[in-house]
VEXVEX-141887 format. One line per 3 residues: number of its first residue (from 1); their letters; for each residue z, x, y of C-alpha. Coordinates in pm, 1 decimal, always signed. Each point is the difference from the previous one (the first is absolute). Layout:
BEGIN
NUM	A	Z:X:Y  ...
END
This chain:
BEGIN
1	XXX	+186.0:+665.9:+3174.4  +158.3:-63.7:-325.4  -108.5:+132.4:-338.3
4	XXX	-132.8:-227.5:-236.8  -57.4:+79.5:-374.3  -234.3:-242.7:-204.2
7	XXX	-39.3:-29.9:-373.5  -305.6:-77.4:-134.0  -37.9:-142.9:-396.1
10	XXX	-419.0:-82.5:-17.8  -109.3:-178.7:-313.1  -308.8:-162.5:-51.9
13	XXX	-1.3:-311.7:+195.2  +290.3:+52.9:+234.5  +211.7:+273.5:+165.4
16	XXX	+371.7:-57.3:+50.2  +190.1:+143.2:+253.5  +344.8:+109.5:+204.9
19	XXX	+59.4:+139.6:+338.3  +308.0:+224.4:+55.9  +154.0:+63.7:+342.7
22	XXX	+129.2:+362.8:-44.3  +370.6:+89.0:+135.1  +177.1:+308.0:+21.3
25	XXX	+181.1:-36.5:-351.3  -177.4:-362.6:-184.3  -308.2:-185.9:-4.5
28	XXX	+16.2:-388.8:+149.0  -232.0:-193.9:-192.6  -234.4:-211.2:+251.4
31	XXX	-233.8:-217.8:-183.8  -169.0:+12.1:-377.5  -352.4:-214.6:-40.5
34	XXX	-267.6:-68.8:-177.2  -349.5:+29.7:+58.8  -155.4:-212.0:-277.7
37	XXX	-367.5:-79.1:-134.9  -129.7:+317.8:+88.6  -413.7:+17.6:-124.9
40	XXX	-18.5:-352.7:+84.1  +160.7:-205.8:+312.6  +335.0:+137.9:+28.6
43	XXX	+323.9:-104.0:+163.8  +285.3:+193.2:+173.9  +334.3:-93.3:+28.3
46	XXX	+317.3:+185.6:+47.4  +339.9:-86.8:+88.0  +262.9:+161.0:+221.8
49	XXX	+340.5:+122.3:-95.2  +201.0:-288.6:+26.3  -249.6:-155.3:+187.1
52	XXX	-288.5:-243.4:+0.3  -325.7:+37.6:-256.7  -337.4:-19.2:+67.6
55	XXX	-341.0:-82.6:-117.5  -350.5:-34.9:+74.9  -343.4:+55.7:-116.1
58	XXX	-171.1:+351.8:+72.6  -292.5:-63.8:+216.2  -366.1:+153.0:-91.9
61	XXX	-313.6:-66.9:-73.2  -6.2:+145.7:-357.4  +248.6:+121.3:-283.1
64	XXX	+316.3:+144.0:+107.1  +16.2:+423.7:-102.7  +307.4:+183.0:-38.3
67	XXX	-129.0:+136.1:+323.7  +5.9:-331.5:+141.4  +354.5:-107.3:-149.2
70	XXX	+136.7:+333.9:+164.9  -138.3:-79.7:+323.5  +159.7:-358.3:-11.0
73	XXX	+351.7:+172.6:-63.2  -60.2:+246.9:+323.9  -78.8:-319.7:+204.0
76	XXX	+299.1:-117.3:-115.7  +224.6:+278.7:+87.2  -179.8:+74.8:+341.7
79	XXX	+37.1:-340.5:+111.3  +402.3:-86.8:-161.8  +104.5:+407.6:+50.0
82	XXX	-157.2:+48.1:+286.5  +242.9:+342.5:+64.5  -30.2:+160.1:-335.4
85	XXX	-174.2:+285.2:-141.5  -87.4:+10.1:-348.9  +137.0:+342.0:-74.0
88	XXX	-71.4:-1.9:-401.0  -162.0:-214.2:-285.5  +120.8:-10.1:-341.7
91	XXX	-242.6:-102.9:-261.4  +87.3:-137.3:-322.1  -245.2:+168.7:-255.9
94	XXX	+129.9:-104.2:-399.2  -140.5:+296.0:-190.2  +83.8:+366.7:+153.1
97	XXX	-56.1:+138.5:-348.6  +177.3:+238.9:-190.5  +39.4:+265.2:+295.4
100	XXX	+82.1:-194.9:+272.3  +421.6:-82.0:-49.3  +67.3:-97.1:+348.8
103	XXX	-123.5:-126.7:+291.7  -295.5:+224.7:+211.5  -183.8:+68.2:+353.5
106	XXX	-316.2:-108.1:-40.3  -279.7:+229.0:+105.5  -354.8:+47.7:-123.1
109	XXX	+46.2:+168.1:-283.4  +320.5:-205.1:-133.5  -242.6:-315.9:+83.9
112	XXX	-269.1:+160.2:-245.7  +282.5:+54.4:-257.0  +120.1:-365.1:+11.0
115	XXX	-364.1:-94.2:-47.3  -21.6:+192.5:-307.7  +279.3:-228.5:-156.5
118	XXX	-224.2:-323.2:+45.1  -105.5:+2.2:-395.7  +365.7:-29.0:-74.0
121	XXX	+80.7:-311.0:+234.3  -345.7:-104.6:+64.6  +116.0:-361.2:+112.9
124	XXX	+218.8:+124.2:+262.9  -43.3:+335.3:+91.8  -339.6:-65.0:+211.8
127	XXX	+129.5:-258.0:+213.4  +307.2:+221.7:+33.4  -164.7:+238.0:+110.0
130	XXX	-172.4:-217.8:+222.5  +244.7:-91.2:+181.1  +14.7:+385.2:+73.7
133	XXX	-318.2:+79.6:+129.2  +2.4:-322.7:+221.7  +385.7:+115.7:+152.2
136	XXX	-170.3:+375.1:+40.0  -299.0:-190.5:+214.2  +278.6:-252.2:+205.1
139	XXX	+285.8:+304.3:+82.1  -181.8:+329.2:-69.6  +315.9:+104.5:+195.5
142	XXX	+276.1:-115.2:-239.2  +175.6:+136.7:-300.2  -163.4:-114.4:-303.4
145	XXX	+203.1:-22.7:-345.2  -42.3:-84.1:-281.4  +302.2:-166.8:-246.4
148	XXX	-116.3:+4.0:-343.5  +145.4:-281.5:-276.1  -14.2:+250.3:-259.4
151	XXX	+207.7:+310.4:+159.2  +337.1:-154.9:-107.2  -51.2:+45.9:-378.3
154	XXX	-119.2:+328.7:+58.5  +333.5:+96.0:-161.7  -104.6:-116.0:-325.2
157	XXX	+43.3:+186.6:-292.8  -274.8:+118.1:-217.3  +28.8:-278.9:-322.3
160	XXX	+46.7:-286.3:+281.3  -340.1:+138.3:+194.6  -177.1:+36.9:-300.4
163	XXX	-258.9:-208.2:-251.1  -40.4:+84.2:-338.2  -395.1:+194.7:+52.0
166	XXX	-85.8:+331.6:-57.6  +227.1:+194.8:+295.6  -365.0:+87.0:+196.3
169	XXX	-0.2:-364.1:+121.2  +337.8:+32.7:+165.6  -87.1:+319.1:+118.5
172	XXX	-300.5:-136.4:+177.3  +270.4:-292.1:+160.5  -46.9:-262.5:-279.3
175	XXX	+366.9:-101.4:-17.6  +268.8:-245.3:+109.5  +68.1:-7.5:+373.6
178	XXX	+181.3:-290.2:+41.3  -36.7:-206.3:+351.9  +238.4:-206.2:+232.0
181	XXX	+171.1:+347.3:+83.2  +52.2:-82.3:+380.3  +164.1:-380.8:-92.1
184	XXX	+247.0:+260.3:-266.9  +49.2:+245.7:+238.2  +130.0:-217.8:+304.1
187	XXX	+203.8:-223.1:-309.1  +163.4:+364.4:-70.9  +80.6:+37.1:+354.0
190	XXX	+112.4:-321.2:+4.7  +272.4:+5.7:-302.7  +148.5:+322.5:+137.1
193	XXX	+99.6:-217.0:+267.3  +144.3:-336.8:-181.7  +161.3:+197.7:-331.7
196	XXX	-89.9:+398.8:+83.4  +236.5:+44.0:-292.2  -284.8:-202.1:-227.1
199	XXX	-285.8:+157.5:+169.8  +79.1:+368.2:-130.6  +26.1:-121.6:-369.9
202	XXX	-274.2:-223.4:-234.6  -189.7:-273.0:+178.7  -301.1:-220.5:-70.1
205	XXX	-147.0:-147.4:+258.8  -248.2:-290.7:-31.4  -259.5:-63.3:+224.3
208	XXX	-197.4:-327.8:-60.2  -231.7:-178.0:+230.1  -370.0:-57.4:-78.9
211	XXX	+44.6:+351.0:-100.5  +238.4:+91.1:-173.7  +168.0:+346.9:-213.1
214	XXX	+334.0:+152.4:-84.5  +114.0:+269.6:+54.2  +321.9:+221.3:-170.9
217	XXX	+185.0:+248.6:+195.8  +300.3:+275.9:-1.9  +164.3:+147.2:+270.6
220	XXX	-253.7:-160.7:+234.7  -296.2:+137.4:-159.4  -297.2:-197.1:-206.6
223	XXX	+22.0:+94.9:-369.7  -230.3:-275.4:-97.5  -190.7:-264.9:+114.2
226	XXX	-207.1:-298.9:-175.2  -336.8:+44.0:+166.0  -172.4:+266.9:-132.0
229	XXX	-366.0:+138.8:+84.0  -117.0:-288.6:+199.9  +172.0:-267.4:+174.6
232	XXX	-92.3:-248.2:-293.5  +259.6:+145.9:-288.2  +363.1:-132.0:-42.6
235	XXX	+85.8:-348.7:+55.6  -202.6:-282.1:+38.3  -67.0:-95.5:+412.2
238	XXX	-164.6:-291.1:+188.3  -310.3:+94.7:-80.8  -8.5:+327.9:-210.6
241	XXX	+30.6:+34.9:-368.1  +337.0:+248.9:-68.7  -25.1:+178.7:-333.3
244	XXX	-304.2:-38.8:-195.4  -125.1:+139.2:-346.8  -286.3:+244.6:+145.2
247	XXX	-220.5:-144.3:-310.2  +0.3:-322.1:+168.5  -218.0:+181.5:+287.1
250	XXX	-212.5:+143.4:-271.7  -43.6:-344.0:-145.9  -89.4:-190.4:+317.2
253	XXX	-288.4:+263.0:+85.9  -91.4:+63.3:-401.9  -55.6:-356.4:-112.3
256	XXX	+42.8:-239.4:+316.1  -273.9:+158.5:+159.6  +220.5:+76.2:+313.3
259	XXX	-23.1:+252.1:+269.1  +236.5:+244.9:+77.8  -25.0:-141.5:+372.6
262	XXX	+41.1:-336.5:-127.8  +293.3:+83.6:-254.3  +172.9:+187.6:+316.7
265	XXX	-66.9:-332.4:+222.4  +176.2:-180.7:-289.3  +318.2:+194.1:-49.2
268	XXX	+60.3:+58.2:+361.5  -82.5:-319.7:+155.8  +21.7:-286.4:-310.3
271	XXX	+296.3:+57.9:-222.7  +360.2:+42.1:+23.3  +151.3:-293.2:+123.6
274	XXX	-292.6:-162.7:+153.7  -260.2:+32.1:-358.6  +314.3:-106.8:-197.9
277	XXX	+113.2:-297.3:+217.4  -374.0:-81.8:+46.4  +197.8:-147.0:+330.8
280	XXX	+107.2:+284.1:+248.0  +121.6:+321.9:+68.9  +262.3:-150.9:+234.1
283	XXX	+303.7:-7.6:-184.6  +111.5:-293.9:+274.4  -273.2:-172.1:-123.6
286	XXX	+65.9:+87.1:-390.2  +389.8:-133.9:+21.0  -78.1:-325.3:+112.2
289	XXX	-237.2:-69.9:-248.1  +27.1:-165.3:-351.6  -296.5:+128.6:-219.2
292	XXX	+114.2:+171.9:-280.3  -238.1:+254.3:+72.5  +159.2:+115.1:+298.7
295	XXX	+343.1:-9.1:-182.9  -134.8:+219.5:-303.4  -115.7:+201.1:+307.8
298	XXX	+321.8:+62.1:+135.4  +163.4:+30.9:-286.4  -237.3:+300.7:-121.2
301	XXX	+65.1:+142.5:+405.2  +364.9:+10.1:-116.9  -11.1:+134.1:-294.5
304	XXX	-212.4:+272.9:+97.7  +268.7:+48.7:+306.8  +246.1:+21.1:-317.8
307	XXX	-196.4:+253.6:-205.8  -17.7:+244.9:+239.0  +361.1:-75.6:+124.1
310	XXX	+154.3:+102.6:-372.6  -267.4:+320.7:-15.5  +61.7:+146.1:+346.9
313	XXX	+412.7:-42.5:-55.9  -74.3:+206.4:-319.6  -163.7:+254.3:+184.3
316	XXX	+278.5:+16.9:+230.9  +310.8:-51.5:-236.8  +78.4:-256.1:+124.1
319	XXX	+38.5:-201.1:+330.1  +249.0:-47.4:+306.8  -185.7:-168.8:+228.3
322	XXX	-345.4:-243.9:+18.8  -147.1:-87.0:+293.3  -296.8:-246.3:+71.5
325	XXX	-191.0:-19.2:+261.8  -354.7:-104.1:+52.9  -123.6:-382.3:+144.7
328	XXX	+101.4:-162.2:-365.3  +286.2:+314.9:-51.7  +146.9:-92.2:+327.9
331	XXX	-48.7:-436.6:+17.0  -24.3:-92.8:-313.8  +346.4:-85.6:-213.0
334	XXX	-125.7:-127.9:-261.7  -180.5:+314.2:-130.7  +253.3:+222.2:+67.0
337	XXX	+199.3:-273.1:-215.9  -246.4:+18.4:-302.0  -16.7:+399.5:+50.7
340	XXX	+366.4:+19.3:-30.0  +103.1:-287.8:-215.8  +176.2:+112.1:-327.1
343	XXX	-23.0:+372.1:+107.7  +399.7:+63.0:-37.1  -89.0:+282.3:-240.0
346	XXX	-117.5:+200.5:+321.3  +305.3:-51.9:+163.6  -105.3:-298.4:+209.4
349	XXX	+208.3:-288.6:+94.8  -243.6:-224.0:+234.0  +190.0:-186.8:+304.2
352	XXX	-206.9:-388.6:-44.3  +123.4:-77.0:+335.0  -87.2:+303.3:+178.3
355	XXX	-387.1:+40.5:-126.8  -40.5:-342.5:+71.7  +61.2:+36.1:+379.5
358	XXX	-140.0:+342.6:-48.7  +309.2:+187.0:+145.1  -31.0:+409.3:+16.6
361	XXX	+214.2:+6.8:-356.3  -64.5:-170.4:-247.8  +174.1:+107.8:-284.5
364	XXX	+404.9:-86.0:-63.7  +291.2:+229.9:+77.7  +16.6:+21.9:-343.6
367	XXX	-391.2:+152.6:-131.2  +43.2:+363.6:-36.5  -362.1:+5.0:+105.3
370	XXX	-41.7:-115.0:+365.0  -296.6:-225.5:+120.4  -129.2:+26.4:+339.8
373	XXX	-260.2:-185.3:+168.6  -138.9:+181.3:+286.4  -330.8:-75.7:+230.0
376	XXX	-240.7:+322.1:+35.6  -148.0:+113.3:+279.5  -294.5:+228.3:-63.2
379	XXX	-122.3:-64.7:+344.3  +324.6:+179.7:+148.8  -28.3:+295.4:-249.6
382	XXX	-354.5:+128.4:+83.5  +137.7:-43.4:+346.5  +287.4:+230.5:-44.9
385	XXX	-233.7:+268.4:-212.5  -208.3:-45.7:+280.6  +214.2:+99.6:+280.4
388	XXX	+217.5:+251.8:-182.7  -370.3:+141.7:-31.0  -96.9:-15.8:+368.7
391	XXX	+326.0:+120.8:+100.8  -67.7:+315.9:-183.8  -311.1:+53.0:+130.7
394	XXX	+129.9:-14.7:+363.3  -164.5:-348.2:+111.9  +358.6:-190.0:+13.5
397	XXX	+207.8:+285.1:+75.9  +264.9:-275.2:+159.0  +42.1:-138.4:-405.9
400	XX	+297.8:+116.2:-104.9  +86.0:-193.4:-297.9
END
């Protein structure tokens, strides 16, 4: 009977997932999927490791729960993994707070902690948590963990944590937390192995997809990160806003008659990208287009990309190595192009060639500052937290890492 570890990220309408088959000293990655449409008439598929996909409607005769979704990924497993046992779960949950600065055992009482946090990630941390309490119901046998996005930047100091209130807000957790930590922690692991000389000194790391941050660190460690109390601060995203004048909030509610659910629907799910563009949030879709909307678009992603490219090198003292990663970090050249274009005043010499057919580096021989562009994998980090956890704990005492 092999050991199995799966990793569970729930949002609101879908739950992604990985299954792990556990050896004595690694983790061999099985399958990821996708169960999708969840509240509504969802679909699973999933692919295997360097294997087939597939997909197919869930059957039922009403709206698919997280419940539901869950089951559909255990009918998966029993029928394709037919000797496994699913030892432990890891769980991404985004906001663990100020206290929690790496990843836990979940029990009752942790459970009732992470439940607390809701308020500050109210979009995401229910149906994180969801995903919890249906994994408890499916395996009440397994290691549960949780892997929290904002336990990386827990190494923050105080003026990069901080907003300019009176200091009883922050001491009552109104401050920056900055997210994306497991996508910057398995990038960090990552660099030590391509340039480990570069990973020990100052590196930003970019991380843009549909959401997107950066983050600036030293010696390994996250000294500062774009996102900042909620996972709508920093740069502009597919659908969020980025930075925003708080007295535009005030204005919306004050004299547009809005709601604060309805302003909260609108900067979360109809800016960024998509409200600018008036197009899409797909940035596929965006760069074959012509409108000059979506090119003002773009060109306000960049320079925001820019902004916080020059601010984050001054908080470091400069740079020796930027990495991108992310679904546009990672595919698309042409961003990383405008990002970098003209930026020889950082030390960077872009390679034309080499972004273009997206090579691992893409800066010359010559740029002091080295460009990397690397693929994350926050699936495989929660799943290494995850066993390193139930390892400890005596449930995969043959995991020797």
């Amino acid at each position: 009977m092999n050991d199995v570890i799966l990793t569970l990220n729930a949002g609101s309408s879908s739950i992604k997932f990985a299954a792990y088959r556990v050896e004595s000293e690694n983790l061999t990655a099985l399958a990821t999927g996708l169960v999708d449409g969840i509240g509504g008439a969802a679909t699973f598929s999933v692919t295997l490791t360097g294997g087939r996909a597939d997909k197919r409607a869930i059957a039922g005769s009403g709206p698919v729960d997280h419940k539901a979704a869950l089951a559909a990924v255990i009918g998966w497993l029993n029928q394709s993994q037919q000797d496994c046992r699913i030892a432990a779960i890891g769980h991404r949950v985004v906001h663990g707070g100020p206290d929690f600065a790496k990843p836990i055992l979940i029990d009752d009482l942790r459970l009732a902690q992470l439940r607390d946090l809701t308020p500050l990630a109210p979009l995401h941390q229910p149906h994180n948590l969801a995903g919890v309490d249906a994994a408890r119901h499916a395996f009440p046998d397994a290691t549960q963990v949780a892997c929290f996005d904002t336990a990386f930047h827990r190494s923050h100091p105080f003026i990069a944590d901080t907003f300019a209130l009176p200091r009883q807000y922050y001491d009552q957790g109104i401050r920056r937390y900055g997210f994306h930590g497991l996508s910057y922690e398995f990038i960090t692991k990552r660099l030590r192995t391509v340039a480990p000389e570069l990973a020990a000194g100052r590196v930003i790391i970019a991380h843009l997809g549909n959401g997107a941050s950066m983050c600036a660190l030293r010696e390994g460690k996250s000294i500062s990160s774009t996102m900042g109390f909620t996972a709508l601060d920093g740069l502009p995203m597919g659908t969020r806003c980025g930075q925003l004048d708080p007295g535009v909030v005030l204005y919306l509610i004050t004299q547009k008659g809005m709601t604060p659910e309805s302003v909260s629907d609108l900067l979360y799910n109809d800016c960024g990208l998509k409200g600018m563009s008036g197009l899409s949030n797909d940035m596929r879709v965006l760069a074959d287009s012509a409108s000059p909307r979506v090119r003002e678009a773009l060109q306000y992603f960049v320079a925001r990309i820019r902004h916080e490219l020059g601010g984050l090198a001054a908080d470091l003292g400069g740079v020796d190595a930027i990495v991108f990663t992310g679904g546009i970090g990672e595919h698309s050249w042409s961003t990383r192009q405008a990002v970098l274009r003209g930026m020889e005043w950082l030390g960077i010499q872009l390679d034309d060639s080499a972004n273009e057919r997206g090579e691992q580096t893409i800066s010359t021989p010559q740029s002091t500052t080295r460009v990397f562009v690397l693929p994350t994998d926050e699936e495989r980090m929660i799943a290494e937290h995850t066993a390193a956890i139930a390892q400890s704990s005596g449930r995969l005492e043959h995991y020797r890492p």
